[in-house]
C-alpha positions as a Markdown table, in Angstrom:
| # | Residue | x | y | z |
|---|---|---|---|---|
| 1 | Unk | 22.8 | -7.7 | 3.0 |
| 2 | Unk | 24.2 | -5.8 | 5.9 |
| 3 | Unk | 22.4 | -5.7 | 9.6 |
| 4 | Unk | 21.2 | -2.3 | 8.5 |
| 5 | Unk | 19.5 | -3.4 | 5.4 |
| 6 | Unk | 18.2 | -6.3 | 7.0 |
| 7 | Unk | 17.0 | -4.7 | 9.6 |
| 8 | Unk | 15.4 | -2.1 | 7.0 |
| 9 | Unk | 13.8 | -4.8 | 4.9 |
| 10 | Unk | 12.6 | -7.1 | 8.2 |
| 11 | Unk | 10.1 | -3.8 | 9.2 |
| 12 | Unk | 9.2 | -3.3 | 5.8 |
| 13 | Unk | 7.7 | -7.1 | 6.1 |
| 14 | Unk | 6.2 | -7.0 | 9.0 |
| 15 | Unk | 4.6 | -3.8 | 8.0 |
| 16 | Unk | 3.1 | -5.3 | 4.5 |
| 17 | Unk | 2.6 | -8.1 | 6.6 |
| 18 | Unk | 0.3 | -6.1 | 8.8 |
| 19 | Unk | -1.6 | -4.1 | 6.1 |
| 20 | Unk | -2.6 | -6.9 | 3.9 |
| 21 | Unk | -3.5 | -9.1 | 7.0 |
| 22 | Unk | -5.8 | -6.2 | 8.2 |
| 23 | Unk | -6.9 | -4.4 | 5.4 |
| 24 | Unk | -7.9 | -7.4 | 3.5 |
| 25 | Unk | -8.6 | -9.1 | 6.8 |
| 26 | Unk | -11.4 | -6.7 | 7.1 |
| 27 | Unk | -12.9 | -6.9 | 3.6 |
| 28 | Unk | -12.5 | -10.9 | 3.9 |
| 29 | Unk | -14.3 | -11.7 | 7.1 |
| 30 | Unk | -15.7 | -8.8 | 8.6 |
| 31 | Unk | -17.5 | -7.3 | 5.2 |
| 32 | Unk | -18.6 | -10.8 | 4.4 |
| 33 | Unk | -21.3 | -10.5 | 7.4 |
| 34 | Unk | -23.7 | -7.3 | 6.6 |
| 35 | Unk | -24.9 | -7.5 | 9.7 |
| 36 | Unk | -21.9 | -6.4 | 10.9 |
| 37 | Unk | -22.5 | -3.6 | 9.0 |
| 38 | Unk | -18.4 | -2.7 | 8.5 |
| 39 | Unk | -19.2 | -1.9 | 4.5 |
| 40 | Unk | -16.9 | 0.4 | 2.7 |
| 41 | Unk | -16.3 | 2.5 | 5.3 |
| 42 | Unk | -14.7 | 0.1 | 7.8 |
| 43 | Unk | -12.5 | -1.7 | 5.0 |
| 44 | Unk | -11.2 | 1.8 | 4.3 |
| 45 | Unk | -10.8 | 2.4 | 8.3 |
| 46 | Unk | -8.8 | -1.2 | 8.3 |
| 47 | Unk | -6.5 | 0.0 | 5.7 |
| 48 | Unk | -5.5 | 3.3 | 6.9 |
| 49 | Unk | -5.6 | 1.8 | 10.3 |
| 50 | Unk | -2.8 | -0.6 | 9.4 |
| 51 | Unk | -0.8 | 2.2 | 8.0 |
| 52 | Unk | -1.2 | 4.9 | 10.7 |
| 53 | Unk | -0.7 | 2.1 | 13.0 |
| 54 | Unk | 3.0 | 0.5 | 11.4 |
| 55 | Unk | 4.0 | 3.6 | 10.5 |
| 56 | Unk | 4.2 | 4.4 | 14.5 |
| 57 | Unk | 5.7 | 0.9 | 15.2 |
| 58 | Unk | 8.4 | 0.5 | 12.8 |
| 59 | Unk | 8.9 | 3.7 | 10.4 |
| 60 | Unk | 11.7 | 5.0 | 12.5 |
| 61 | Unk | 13.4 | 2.1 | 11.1 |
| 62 | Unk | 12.9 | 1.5 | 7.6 |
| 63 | Unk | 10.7 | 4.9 | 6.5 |
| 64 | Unk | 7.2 | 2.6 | 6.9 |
| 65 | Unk | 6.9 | 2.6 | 2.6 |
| 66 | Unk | 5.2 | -1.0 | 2.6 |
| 67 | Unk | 4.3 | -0.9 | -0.7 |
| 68 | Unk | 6.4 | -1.0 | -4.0 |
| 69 | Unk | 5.3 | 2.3 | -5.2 |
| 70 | Unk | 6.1 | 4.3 | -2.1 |
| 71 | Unk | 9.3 | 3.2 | -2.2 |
| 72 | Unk | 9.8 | 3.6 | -6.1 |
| 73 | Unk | 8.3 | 7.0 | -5.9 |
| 74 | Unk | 10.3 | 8.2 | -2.7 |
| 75 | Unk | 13.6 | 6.7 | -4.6 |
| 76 | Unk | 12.3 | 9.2 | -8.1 |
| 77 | Unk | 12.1 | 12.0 | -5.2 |
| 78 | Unk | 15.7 | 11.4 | -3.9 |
| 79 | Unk | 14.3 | 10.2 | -0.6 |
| 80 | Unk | 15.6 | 7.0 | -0.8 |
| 81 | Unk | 18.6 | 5.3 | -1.3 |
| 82 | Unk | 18.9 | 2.8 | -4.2 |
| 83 | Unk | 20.4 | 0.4 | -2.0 |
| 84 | Unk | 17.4 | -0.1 | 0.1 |
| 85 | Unk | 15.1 | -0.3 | -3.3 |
| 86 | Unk | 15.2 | -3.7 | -3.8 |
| 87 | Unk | 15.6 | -5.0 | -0.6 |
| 88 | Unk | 12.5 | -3.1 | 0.2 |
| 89 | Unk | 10.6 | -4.2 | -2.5 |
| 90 | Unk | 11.5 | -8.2 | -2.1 |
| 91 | Unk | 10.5 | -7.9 | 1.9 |
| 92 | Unk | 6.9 | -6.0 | 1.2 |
| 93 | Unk | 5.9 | -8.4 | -1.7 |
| 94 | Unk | 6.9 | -11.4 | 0.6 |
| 95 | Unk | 5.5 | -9.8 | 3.2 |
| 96 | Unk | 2.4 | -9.1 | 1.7 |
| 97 | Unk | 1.8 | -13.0 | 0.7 |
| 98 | Unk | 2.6 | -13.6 | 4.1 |
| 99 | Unk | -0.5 | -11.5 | 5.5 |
| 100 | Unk | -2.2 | -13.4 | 3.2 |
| 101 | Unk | -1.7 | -16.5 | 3.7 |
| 102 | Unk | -2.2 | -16.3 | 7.1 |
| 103 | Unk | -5.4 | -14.9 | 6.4 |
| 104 | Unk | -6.6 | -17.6 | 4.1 |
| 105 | Unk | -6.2 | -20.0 | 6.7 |
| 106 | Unk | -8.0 | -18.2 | 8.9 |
| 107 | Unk | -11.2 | -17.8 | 6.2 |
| 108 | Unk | -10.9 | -21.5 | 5.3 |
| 109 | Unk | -11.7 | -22.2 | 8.6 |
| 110 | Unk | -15.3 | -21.5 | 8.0 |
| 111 | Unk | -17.8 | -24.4 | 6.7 |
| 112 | Unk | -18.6 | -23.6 | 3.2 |
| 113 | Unk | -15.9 | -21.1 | 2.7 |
| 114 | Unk | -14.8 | -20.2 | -1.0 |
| 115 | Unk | -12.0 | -18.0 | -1.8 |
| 116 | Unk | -14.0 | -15.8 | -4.7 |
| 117 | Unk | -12.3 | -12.8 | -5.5 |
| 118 | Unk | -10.5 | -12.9 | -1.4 |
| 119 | Unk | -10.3 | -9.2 | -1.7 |
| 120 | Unk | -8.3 | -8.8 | -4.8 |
| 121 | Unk | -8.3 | -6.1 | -7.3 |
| 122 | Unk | -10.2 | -5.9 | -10.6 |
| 123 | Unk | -11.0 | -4.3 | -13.8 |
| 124 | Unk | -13.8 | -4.6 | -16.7 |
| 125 | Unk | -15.8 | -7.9 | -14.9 |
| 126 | Unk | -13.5 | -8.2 | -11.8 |
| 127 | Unk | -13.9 | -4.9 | -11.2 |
| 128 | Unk | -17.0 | -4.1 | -8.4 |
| 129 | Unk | -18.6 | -2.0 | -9.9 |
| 130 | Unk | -17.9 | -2.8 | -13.6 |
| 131 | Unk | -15.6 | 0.1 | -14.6 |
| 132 | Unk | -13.4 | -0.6 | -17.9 |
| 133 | Unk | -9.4 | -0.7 | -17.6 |
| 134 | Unk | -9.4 | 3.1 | -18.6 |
| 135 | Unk | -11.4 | 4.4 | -15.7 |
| 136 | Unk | -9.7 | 2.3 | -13.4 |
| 137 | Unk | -5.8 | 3.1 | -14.5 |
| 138 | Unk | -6.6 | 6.9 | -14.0 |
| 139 | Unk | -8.2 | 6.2 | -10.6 |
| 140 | Unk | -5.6 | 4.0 | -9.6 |
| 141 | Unk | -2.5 | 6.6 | -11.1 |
| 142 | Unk | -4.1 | 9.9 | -9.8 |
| 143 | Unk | -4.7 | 8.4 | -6.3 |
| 144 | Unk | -1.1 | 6.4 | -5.7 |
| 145 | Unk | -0.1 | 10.1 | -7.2 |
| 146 | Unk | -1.9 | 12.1 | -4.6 |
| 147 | Unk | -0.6 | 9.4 | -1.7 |
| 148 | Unk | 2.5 | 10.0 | -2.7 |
| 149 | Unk | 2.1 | 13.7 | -2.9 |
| 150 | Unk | 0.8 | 13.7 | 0.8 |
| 151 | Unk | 3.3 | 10.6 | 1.9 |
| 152 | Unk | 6.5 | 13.5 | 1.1 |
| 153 | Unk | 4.8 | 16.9 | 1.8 |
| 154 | Unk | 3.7 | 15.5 | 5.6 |
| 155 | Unk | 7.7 | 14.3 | 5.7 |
| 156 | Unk | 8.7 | 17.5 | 4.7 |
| 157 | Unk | 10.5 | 19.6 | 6.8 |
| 158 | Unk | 8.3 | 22.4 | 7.9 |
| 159 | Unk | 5.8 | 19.8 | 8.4 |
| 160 | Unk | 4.3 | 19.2 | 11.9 |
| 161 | Unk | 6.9 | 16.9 | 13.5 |
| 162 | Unk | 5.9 | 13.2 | 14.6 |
| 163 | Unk | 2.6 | 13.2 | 13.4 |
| 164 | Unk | 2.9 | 12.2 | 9.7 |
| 165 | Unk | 1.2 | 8.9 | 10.1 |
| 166 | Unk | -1.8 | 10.4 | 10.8 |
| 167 | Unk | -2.6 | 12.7 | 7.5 |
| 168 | Unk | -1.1 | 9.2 | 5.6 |
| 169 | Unk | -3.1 | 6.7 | 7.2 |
| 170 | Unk | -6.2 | 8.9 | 6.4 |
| 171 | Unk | -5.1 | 9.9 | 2.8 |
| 172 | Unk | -5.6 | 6.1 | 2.6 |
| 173 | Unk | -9.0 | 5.9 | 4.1 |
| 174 | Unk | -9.9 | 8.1 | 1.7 |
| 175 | Unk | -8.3 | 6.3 | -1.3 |
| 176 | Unk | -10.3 | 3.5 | -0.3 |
| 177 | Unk | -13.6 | 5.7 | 0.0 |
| 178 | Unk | -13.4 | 6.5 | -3.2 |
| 179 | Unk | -12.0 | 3.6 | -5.3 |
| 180 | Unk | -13.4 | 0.2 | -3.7 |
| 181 | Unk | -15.9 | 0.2 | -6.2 |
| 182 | Unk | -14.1 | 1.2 | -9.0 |
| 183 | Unk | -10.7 | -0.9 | -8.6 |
| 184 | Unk | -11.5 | -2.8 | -5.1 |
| 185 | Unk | -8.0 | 0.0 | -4.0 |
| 186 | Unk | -4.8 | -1.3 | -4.9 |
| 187 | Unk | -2.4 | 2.1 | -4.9 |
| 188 | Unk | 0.2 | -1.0 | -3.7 |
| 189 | Unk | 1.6 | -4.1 | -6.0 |
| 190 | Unk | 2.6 | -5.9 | -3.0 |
| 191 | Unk | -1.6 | -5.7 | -1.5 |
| 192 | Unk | -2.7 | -6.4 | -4.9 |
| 193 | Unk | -0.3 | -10.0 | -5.7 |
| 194 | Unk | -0.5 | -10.9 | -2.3 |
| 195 | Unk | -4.6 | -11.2 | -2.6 |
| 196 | Unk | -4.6 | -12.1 | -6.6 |
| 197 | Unk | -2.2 | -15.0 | -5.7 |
| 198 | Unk | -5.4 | -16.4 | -3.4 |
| 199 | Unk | -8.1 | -15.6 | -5.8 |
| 200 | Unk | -6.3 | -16.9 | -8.6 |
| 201 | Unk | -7.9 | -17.2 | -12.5 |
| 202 | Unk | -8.5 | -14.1 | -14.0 |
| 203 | Unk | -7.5 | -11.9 | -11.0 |
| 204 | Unk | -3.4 | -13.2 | -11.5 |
| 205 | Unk | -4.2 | -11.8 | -15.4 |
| 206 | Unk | -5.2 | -8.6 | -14.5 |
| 207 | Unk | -2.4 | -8.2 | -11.7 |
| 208 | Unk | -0.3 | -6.2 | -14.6 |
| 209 | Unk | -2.0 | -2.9 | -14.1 |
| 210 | Unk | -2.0 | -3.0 | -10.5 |
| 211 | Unk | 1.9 | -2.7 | -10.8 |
| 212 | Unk | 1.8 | -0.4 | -13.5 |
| 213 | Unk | -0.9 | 2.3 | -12.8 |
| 214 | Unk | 0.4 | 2.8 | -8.8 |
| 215 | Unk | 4.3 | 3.1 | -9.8 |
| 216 | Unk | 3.4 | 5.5 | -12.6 |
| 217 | Unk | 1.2 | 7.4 | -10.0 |
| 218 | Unk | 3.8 | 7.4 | -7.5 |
| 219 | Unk | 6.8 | 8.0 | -9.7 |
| 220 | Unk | 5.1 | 11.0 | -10.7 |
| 221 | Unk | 4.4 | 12.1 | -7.6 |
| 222 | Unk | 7.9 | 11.7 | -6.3 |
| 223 | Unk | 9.6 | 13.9 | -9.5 |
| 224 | Unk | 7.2 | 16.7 | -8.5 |
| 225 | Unk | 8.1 | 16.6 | -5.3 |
| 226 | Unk | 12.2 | 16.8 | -6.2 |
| 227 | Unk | 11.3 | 20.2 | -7.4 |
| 228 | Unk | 8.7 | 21.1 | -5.2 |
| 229 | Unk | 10.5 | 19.8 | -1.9 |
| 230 | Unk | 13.8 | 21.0 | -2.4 |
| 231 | Unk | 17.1 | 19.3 | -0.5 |
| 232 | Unk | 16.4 | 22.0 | 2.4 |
| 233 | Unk | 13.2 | 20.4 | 2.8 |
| 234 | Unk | 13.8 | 17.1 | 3.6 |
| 235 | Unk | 13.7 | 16.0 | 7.3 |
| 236 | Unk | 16.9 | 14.7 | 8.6 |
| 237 | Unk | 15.5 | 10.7 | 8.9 |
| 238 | Unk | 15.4 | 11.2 | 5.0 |
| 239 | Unk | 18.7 | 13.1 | 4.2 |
| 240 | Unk | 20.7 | 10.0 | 6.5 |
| 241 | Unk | 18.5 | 7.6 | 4.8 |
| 242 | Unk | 19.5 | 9.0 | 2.1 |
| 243 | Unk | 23.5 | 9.3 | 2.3 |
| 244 | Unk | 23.5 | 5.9 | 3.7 |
């Protein structure tokens, strides 16, 4: 790879790094104490924390995607180049086990600890609250959809400049809000191998759909947006993004 791509691809590591560290972080030790009283509402906080917060850090260099589907969907779009697809995609699913690695030594630390489901995402039995694959692939392809939807509309020009980071981090709190107890919230492949790789079993099986649903969502999303968000429309981090 050249400097620029590996520049590219080192952010997008650090940045799946950083959201599967913190997001599941929270959900691993934090939510495991109710008296702490974090519930579904602070895991949701820690994910679109890590986003909002990455995004600032290091999207000026890479486009802050850290997740499979955001880049897959922003490449359908035309927003970004195939050259950085794979790259991208190898340094967020590294990244990801990374974050999550780390984090398992941490929760090993404590006496008695046992891994359980360490965050991971789920359908039929694994799922929290017991939905079937059905429900769960519609929730997990209309919200990656919407994330998408919001990820290229907020990076639009016309859009209020420098503050895309904030509507995306909290598109993703809300994600979360809604789906914990229905798919434990993938919308990202990368999240969802780095904490099934942990858990193991039955939650490596199921991985499939949490690949499939979000880059169907996000696809979507981004061949909608080619229409919607014509060339004119693109901000000019995109459009060299895009001719590089």
């Amino acid at each position: 790879m050249d400097h620029d791509t590996t520049r590219r691809a080192a952010a997008e590591f650090f940045g799946t790094f950083w959201l599967v560290f913190g997001g599941c972080g929270a959900a691993v030790l934090s939510a495991a104490y109710p008296q702490l009283g974090i519930g579904f509402l602070g895991v949701s906080l820690a994910f679109g924390l890590t986003v909002l917060s990455m995004a600032y850090a290091v999207g000026h260099i890479s486009g802050g995607h850290f997740n499979p589907a955001v880049t897959l969907g922003l490449w359908a779009a035309g927003r970004c180049a195939n050259k950085h697809v794979a790259p991208y995609i190898v340094a967020q699913v590294v990244g990801g086990i990374a974050g999550a690695a780390i984090l398992y030594v941490i929760a090993s630390g404590r006496a008695g600890f046992v891994p359980g489901g360490f965050a991971s995402n789920g359908y039929g039995a694994l799922s929290p609250g017991q939905y079937g694959l059905l429900a769960c692939l519609v929730a997990e392809v209309l919200t990656t959809f919407f994330f998408l939807f919001i990820i290229i509309g907020t990076t639009s020009r016309g859009a209020a400049s420098g503050f895309a980071g904030i509507p995306i981090g909290f598109a993703l709190v809300l994600i979360h809000l809604i789906t914990i107890p229905v798919t434990n919230t993938s919308v990202n492949p990368a999240r969802s191998t780095a904490a099934a790789l942990f858990a193991g079993g039955p939650f490596v099986v199921q991985l499939w759909m949490f690949w499939v649903a979000p880059i169907v969502g996000a696809m979507l999303a981004g061949l909608l947006a080619k229409w919607l968000h014509d060339q004119a429309g693109m901000d000019e981090t995109v459009i060299l993004e895009k001719r590089g």
